[in-house]
HTML snippet that shows the backbone in 3Dmol.js (N, CA, C, O; Angstrom):
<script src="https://3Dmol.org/build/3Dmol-min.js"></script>
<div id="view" style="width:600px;height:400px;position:relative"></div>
<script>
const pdb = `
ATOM      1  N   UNK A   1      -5.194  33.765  13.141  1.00  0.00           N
ATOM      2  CA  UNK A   1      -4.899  32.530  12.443  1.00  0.00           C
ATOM      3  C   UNK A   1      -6.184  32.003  11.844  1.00  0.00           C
ATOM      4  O   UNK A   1      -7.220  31.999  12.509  1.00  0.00           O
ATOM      5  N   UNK A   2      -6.132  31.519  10.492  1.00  0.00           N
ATOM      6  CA  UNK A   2      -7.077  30.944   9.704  1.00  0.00           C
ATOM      7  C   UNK A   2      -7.491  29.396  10.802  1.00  0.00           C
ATOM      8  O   UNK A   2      -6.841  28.760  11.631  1.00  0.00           O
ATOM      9  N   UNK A   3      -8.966  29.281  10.219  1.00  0.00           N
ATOM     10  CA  UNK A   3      -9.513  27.693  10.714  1.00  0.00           C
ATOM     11  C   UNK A   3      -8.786  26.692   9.751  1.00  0.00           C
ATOM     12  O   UNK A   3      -8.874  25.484   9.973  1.00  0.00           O
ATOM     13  N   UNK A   4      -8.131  27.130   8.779  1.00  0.00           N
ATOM     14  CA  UNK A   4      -7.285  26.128   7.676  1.00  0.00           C
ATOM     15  C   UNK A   4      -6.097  26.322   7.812  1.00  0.00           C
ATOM     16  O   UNK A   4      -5.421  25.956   6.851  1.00  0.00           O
ATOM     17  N   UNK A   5      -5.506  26.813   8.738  1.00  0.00           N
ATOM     18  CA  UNK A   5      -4.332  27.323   8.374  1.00  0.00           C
ATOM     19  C   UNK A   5      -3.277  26.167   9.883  1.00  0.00           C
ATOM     20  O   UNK A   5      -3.670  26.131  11.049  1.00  0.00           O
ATOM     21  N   UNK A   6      -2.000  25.401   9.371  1.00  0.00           N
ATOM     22  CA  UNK A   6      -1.632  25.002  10.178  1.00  0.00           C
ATOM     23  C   UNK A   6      -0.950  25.470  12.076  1.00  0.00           C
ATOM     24  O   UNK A   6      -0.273  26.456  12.369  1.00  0.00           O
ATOM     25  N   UNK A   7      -1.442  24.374  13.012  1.00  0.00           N
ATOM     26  CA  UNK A   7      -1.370  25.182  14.508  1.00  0.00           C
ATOM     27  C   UNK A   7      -0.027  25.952  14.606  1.00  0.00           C
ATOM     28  O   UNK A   7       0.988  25.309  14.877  1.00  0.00           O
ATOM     29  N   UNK A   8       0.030  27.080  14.434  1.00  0.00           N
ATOM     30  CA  UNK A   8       1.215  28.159  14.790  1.00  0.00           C
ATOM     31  C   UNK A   8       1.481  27.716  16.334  1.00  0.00           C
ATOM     32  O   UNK A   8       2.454  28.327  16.774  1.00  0.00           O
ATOM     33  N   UNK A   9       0.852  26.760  17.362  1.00  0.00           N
ATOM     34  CA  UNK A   9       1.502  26.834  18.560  1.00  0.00           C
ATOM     35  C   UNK A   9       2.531  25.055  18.512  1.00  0.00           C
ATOM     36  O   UNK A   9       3.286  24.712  19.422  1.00  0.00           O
ATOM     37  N   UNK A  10       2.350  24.497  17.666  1.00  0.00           N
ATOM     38  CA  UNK A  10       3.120  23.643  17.408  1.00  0.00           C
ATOM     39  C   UNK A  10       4.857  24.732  17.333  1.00  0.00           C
ATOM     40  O   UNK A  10       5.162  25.830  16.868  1.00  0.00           O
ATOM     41  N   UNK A  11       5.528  23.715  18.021  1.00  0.00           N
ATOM     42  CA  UNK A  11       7.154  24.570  18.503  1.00  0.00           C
ATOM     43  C   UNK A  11       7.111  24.447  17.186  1.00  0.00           C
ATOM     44  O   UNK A  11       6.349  25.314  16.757  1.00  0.00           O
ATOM     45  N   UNK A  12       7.623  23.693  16.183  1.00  0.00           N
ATOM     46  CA  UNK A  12       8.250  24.077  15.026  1.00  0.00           C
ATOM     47  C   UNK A  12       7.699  24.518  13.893  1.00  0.00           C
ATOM     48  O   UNK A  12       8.414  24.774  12.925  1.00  0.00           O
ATOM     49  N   UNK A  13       6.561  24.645  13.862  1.00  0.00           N
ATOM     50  CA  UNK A  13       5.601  26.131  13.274  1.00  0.00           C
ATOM     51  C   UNK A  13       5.482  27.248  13.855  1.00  0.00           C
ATOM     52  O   UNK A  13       4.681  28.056  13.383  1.00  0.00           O
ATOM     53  N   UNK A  14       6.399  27.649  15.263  1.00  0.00           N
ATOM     54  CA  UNK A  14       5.881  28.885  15.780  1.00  0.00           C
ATOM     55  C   UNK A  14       6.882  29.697  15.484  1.00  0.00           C
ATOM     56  O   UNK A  14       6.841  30.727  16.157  1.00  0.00           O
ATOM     57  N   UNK A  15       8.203  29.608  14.372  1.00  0.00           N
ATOM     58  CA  UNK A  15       8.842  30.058  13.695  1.00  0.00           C
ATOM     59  C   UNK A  15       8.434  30.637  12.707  1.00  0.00           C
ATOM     60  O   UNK A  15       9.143  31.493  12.179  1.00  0.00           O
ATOM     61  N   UNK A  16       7.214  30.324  12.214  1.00  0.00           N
ATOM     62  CA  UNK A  16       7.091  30.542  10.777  1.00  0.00           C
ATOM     63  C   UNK A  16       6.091  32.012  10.624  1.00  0.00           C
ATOM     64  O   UNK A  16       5.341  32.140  11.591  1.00  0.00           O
ATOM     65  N   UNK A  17       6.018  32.678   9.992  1.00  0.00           N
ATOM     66  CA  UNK A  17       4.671  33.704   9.819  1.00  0.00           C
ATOM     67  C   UNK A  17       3.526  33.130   9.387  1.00  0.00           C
ATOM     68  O   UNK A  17       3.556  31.970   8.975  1.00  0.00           O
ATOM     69  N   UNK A  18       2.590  33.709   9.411  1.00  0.00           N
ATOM     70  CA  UNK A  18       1.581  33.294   9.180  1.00  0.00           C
ATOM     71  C   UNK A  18       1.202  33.323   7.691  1.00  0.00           C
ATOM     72  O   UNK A  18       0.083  32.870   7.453  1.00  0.00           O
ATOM     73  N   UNK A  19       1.870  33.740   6.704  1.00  0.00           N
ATOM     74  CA  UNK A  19       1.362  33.389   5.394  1.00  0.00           C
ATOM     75  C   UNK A  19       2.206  32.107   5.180  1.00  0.00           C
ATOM     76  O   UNK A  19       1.624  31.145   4.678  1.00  0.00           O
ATOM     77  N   UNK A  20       3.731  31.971   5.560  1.00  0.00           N
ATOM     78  CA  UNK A  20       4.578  31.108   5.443  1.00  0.00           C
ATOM     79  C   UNK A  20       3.720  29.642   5.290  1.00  0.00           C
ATOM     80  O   UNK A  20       3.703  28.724   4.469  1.00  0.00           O
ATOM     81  N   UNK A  21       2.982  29.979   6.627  1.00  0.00           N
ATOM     82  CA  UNK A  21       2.553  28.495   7.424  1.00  0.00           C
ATOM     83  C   UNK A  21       1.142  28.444   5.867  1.00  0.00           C
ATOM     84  O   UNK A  21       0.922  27.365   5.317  1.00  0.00           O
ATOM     85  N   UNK A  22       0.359  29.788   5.400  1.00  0.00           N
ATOM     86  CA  UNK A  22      -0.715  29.561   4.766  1.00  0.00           C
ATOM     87  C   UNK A  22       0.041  28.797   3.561  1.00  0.00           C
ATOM     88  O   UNK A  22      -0.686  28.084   2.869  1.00  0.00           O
ATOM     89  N   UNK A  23       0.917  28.836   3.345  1.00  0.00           N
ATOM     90  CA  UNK A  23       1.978  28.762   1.954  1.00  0.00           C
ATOM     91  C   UNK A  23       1.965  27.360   1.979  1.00  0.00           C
ATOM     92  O   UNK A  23       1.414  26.668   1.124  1.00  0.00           O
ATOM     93  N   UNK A  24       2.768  26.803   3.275  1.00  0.00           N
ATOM     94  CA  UNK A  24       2.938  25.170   3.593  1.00  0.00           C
ATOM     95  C   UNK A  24       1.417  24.506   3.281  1.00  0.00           C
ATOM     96  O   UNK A  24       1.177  23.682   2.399  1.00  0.00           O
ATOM     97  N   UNK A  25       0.446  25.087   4.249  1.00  0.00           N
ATOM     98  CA  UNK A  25      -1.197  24.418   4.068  1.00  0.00           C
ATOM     99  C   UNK A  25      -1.386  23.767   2.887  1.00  0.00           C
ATOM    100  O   UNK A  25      -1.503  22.562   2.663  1.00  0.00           O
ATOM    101  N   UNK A  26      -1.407  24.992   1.942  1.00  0.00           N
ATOM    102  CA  UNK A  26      -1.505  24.411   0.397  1.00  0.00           C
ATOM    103  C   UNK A  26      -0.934  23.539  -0.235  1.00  0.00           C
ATOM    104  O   UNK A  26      -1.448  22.610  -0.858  1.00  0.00           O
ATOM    105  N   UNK A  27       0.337  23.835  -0.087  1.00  0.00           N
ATOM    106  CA  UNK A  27       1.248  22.592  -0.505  1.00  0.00           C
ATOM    107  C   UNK A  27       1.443  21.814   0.069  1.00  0.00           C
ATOM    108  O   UNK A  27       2.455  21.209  -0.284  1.00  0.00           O
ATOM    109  N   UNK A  28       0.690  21.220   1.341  1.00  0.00           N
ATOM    110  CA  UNK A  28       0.202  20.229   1.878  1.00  0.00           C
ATOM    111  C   UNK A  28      -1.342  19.352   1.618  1.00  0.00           C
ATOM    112  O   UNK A  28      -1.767  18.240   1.929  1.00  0.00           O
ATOM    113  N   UNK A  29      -1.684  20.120   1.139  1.00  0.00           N
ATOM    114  CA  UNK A  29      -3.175  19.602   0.305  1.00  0.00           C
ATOM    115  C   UNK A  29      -2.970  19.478  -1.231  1.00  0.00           C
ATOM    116  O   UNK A  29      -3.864  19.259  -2.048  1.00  0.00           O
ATOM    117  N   UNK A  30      -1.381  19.686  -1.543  1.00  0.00           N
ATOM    118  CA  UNK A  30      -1.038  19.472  -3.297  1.00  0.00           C
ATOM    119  C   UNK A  30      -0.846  20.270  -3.648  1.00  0.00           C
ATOM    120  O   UNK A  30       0.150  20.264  -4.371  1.00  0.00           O
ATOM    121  N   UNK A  31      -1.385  21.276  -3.522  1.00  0.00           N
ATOM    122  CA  UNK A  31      -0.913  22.708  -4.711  1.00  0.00           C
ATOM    123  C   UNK A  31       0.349  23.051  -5.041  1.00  0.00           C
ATOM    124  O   UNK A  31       1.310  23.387  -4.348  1.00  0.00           O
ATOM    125  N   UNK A  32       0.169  22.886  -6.463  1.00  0.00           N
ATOM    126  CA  UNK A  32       1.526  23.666  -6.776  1.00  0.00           C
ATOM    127  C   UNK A  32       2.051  25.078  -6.714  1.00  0.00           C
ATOM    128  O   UNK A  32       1.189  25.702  -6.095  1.00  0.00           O
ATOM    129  N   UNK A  33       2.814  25.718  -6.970  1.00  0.00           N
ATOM    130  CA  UNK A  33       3.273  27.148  -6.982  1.00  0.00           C
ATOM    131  C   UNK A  33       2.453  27.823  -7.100  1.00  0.00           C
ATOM    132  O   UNK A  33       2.115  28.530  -6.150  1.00  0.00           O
ATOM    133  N   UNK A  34       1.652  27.892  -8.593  1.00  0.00           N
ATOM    134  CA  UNK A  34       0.714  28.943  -9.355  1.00  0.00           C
ATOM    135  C   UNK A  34      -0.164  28.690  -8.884  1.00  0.00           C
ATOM    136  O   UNK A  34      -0.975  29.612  -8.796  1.00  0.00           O
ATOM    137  N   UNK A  35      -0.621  27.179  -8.225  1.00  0.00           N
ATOM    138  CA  UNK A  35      -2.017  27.882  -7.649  1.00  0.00           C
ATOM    139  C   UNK A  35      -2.163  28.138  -6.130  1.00  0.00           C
ATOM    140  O   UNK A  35      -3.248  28.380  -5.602  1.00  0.00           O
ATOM    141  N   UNK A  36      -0.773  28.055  -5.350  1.00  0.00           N
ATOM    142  CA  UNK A  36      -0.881  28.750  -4.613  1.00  0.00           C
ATOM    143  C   UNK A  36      -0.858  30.067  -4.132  1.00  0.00           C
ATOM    144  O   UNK A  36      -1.332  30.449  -3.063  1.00  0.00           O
ATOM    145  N   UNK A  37       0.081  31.162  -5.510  1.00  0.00           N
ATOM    146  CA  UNK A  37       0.059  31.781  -5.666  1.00  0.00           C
ATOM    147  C   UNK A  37      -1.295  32.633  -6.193  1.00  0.00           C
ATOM    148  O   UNK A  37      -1.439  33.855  -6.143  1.00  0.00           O
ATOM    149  N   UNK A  38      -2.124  31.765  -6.646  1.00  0.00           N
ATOM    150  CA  UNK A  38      -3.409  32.331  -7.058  1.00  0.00           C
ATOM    151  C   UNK A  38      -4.265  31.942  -6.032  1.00  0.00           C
ATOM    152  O   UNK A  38      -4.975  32.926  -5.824  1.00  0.00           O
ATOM    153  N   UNK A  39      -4.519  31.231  -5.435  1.00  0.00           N
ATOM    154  CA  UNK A  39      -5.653  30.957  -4.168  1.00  0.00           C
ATOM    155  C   UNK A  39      -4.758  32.050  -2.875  1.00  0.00           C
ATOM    156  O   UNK A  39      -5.516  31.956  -1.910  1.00  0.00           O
ATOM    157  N   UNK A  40      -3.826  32.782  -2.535  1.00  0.00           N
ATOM    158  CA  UNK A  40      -3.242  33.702  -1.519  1.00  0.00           C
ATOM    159  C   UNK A  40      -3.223  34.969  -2.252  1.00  0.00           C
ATOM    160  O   UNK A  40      -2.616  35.967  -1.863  1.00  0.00           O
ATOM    161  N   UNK A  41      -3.987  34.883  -3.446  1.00  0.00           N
ATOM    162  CA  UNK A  41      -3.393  36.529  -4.497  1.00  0.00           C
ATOM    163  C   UNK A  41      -1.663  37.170  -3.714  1.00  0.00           C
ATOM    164  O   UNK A  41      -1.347  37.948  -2.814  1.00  0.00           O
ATOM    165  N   UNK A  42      -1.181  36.581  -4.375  1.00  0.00           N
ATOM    166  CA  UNK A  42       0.259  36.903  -4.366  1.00  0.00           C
ATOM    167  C   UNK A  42       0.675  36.567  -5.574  1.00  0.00           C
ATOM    168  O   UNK A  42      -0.141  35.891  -6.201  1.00  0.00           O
ATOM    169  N   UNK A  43       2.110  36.916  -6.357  1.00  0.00           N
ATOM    170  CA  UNK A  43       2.753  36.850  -7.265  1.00  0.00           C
ATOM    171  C   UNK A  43       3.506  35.356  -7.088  1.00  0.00           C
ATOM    172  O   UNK A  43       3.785  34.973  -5.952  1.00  0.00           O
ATOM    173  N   UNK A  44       3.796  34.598  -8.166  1.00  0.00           N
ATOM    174  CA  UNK A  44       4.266  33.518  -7.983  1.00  0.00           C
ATOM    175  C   UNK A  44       6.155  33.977  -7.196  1.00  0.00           C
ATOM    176  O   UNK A  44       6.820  33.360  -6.364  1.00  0.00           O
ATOM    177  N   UNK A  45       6.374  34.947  -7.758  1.00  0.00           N
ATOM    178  CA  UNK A  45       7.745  35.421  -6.682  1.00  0.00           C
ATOM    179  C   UNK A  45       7.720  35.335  -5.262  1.00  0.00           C
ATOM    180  O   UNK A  45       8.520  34.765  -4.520  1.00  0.00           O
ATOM    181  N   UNK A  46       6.608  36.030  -4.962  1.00  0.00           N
ATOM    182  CA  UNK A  46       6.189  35.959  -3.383  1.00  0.00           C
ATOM    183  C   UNK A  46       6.402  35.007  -3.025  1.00  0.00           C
ATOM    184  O   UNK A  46       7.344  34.765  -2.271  1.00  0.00           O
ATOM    185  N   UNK A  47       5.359  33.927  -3.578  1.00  0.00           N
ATOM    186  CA  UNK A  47       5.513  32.423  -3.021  1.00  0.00           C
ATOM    187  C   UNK A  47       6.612  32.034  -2.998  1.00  0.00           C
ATOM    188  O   UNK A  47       6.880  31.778  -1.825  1.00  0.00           O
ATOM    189  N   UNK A  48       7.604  31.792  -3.760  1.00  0.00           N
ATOM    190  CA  UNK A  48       8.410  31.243  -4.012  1.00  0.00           C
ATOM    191  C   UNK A  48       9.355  32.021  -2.895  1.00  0.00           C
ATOM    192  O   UNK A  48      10.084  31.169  -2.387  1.00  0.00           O
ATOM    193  N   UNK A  49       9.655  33.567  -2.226  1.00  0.00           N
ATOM    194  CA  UNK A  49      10.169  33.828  -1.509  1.00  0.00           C
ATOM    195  C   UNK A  49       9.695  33.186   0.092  1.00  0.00           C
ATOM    196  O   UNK A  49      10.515  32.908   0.967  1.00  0.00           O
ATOM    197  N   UNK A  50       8.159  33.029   0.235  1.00  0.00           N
ATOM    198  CA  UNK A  50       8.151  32.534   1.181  1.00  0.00           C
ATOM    199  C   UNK A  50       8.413  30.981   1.401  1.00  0.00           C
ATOM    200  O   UNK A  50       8.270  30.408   2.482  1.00  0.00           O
ATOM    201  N   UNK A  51       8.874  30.304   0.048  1.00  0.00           N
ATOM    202  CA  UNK A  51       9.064  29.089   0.339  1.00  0.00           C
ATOM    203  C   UNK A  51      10.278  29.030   1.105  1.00  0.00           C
ATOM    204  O   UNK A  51      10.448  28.522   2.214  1.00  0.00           O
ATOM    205  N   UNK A  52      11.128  29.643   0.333  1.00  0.00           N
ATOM    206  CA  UNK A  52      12.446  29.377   0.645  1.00  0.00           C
ATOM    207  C   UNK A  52      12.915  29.733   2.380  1.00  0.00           C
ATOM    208  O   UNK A  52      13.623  29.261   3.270  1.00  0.00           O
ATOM    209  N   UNK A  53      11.822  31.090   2.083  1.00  0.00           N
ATOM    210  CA  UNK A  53      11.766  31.121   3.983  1.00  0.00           C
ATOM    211  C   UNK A  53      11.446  30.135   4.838  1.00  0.00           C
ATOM    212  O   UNK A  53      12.309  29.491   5.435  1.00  0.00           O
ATOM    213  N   UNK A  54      10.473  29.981   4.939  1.00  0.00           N
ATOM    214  CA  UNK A  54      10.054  28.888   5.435  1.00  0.00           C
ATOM    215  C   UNK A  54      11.190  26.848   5.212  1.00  0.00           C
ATOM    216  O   UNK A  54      11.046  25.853   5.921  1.00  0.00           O
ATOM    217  N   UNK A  55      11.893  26.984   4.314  1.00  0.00           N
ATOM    218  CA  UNK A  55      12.331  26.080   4.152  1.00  0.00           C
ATOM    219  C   UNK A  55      13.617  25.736   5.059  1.00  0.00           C
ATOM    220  O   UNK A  55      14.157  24.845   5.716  1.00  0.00           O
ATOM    221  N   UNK A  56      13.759  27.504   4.493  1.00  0.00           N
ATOM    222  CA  UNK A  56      15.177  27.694   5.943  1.00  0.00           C
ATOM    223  C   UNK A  56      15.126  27.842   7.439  1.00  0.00           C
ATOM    224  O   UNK A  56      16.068  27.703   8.220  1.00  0.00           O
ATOM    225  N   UNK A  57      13.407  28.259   7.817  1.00  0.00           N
ATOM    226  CA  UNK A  57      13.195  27.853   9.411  1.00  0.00           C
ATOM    227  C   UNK A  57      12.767  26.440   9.024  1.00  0.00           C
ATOM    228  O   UNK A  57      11.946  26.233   9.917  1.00  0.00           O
ATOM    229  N   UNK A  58      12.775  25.801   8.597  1.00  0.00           N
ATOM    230  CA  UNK A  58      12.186  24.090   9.035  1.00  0.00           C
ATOM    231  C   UNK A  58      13.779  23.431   9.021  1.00  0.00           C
ATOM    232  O   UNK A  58      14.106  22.452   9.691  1.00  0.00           O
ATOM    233  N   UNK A  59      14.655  24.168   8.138  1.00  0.00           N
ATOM    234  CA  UNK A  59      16.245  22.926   8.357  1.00  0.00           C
ATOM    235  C   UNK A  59      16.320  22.245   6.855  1.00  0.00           C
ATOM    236  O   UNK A  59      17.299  21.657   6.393  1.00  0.00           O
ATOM    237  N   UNK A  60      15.188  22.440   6.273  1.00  0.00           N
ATOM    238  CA  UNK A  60      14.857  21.308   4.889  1.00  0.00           C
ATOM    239  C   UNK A  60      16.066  22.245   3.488  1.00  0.00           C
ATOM    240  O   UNK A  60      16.713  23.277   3.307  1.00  0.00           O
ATOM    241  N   UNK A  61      15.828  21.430   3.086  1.00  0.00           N
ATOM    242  CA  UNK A  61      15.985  21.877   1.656  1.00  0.00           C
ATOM    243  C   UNK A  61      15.879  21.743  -0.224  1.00  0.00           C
ATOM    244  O   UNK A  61      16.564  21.922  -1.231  1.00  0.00           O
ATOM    245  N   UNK A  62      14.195  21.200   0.312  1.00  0.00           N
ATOM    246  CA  UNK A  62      13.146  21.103  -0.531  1.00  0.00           C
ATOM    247  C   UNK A  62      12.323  20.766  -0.383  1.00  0.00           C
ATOM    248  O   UNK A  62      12.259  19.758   0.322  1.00  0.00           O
ATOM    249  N   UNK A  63      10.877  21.441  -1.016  1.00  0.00           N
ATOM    250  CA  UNK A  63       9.348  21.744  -0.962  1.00  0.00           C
ATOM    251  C   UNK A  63       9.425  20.365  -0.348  1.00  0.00           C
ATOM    252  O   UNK A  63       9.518  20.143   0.859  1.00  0.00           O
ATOM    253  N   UNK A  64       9.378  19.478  -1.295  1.00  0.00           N
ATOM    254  CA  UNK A  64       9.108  18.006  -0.907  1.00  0.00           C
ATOM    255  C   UNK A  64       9.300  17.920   1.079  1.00  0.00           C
ATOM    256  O   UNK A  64       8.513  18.034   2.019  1.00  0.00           O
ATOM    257  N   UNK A  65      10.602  17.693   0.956  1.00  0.00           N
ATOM    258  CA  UNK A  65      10.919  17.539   2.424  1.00  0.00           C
ATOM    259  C   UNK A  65       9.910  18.394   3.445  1.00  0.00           C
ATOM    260  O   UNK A  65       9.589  17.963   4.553  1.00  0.00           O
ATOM    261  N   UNK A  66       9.520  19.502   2.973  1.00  0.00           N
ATOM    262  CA  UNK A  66       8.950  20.400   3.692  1.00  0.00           C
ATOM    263  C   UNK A  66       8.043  20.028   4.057  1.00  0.00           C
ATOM    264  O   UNK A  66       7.683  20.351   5.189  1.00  0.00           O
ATOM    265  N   UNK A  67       7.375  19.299   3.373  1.00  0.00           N
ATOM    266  CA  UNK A  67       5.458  19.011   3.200  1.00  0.00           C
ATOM    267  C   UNK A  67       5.347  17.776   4.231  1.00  0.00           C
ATOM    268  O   UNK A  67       4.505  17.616   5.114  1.00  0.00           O
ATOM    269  N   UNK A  68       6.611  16.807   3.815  1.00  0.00           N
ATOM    270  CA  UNK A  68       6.655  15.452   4.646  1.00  0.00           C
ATOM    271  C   UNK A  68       6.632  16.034   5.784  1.00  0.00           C
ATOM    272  O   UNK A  68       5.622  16.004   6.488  1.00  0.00           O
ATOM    273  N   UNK A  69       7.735  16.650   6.139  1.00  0.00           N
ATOM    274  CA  UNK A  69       8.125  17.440   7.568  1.00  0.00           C
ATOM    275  C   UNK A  69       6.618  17.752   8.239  1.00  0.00           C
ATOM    276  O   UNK A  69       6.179  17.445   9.348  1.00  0.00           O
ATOM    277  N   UNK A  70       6.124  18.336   7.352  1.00  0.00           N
ATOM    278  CA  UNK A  70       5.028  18.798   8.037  1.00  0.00           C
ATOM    279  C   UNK A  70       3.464  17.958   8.550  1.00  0.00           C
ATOM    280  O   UNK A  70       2.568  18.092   9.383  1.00  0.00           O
ATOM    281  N   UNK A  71       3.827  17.143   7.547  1.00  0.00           N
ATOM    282  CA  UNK A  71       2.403  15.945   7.216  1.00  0.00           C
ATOM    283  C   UNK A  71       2.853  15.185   8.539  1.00  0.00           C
ATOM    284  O   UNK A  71       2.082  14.854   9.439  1.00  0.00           O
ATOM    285  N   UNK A  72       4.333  14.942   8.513  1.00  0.00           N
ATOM    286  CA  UNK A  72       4.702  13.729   9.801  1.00  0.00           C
ATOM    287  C   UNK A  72       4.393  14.445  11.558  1.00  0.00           C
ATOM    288  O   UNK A  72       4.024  13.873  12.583  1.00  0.00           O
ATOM    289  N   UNK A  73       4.728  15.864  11.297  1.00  0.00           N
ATOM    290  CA  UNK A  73       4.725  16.581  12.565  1.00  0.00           C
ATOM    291  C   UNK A  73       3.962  16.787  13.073  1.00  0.00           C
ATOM    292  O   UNK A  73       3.888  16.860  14.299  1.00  0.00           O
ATOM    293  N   UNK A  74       2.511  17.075  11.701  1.00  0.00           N
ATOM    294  CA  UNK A  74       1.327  16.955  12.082  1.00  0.00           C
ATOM    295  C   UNK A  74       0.493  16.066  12.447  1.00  0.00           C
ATOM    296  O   UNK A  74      -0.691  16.365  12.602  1.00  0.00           O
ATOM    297  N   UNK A  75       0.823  15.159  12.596  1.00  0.00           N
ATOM    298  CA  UNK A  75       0.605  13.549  12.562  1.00  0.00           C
ATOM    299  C   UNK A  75       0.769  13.038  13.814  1.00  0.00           C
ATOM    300  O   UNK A  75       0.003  12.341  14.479  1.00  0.00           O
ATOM    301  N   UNK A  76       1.911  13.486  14.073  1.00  0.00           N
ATOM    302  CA  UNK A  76       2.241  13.261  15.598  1.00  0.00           C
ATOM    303  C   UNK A  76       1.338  13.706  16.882  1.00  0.00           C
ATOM    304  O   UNK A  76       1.362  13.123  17.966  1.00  0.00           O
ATOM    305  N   UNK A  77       0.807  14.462  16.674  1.00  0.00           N
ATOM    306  CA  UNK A  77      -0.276  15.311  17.307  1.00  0.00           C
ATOM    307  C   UNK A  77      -1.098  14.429  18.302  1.00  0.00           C
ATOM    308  O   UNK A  77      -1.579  13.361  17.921  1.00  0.00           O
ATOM    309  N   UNK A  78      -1.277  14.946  19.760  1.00  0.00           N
ATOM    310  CA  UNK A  78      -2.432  13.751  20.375  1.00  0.00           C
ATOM    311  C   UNK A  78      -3.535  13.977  19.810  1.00  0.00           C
ATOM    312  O   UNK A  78      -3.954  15.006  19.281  1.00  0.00           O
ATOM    313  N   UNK A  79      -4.078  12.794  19.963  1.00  0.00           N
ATOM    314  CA  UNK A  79      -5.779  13.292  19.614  1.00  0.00           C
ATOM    315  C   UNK A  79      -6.544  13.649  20.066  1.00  0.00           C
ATOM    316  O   UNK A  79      -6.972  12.582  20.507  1.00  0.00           O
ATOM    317  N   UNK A  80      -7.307  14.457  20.449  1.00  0.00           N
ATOM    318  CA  UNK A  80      -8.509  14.853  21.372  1.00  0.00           C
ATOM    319  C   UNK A  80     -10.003  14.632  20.505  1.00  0.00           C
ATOM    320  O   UNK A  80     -10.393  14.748  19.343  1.00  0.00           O
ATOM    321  N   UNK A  81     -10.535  14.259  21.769  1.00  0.00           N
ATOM    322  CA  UNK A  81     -12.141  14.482  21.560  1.00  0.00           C
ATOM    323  C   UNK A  81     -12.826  13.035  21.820  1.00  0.00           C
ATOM    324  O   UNK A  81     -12.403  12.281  22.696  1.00  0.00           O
ATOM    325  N   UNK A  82     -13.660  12.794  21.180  1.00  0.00           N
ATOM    326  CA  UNK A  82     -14.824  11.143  21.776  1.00  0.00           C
ATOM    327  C   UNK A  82     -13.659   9.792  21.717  1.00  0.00           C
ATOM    328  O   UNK A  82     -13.606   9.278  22.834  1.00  0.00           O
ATOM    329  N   UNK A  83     -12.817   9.166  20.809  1.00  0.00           N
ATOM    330  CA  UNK A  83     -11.968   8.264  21.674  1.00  0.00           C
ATOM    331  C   UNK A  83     -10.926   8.524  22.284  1.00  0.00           C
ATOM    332  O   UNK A  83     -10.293   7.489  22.496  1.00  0.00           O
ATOM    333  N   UNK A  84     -10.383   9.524  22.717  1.00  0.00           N
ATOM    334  CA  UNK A  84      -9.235  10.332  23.782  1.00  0.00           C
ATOM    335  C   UNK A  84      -9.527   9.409  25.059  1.00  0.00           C
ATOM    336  O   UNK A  84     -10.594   9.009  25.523  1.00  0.00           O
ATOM    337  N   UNK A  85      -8.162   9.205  25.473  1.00  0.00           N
ATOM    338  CA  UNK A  85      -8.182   8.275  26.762  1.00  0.00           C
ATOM    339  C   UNK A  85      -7.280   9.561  27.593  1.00  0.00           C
ATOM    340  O   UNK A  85      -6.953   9.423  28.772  1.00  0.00           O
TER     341      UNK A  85
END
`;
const viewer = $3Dmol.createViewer("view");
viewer.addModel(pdb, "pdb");
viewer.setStyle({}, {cartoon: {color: "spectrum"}});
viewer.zoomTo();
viewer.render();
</script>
């Protein structure tokens, strides 16, 4: 697993493959299609196949929803480190 790449041990990312999840990253930091397809060298088809994968393990059924899904899930997260109680 990438240092950028979202925690695969989160339960509802541990569905996903690991480009899936690299796929979400991006389009969680904005990227659109083509340039996610160009920052993963893949074909914009690819992407677009792993969206839909990925869309169908999250329950969603669109990018949008996906990203929220993910921004909120990730969010939820405890915090660790210097103010951790």
């Amino acid at each position: 697993m990438g240092h950028n790449e979202p925690d695969r041990d989160h339960p509802w990312l541990a569905a996903l493959t690991p480009r899936e999840r690299e796929v979400l990253l991006y389009l969680m930091k904005g990227y659109g299609l083509p340039a996610v397809a160009k920052h993963l060298h893949m074909s914009s088809r690819t992407v677009h196949t792993h969206l839909q994968n990925l869309r169908s393990k999250l329950g969603v059924h669109s990018t949008l929803e996906a990203v929220t899904l993910a921004r909120s899930r990730l969010d939820e997260r405890p915090k660790v480190g210097a103010g951790a109680m």
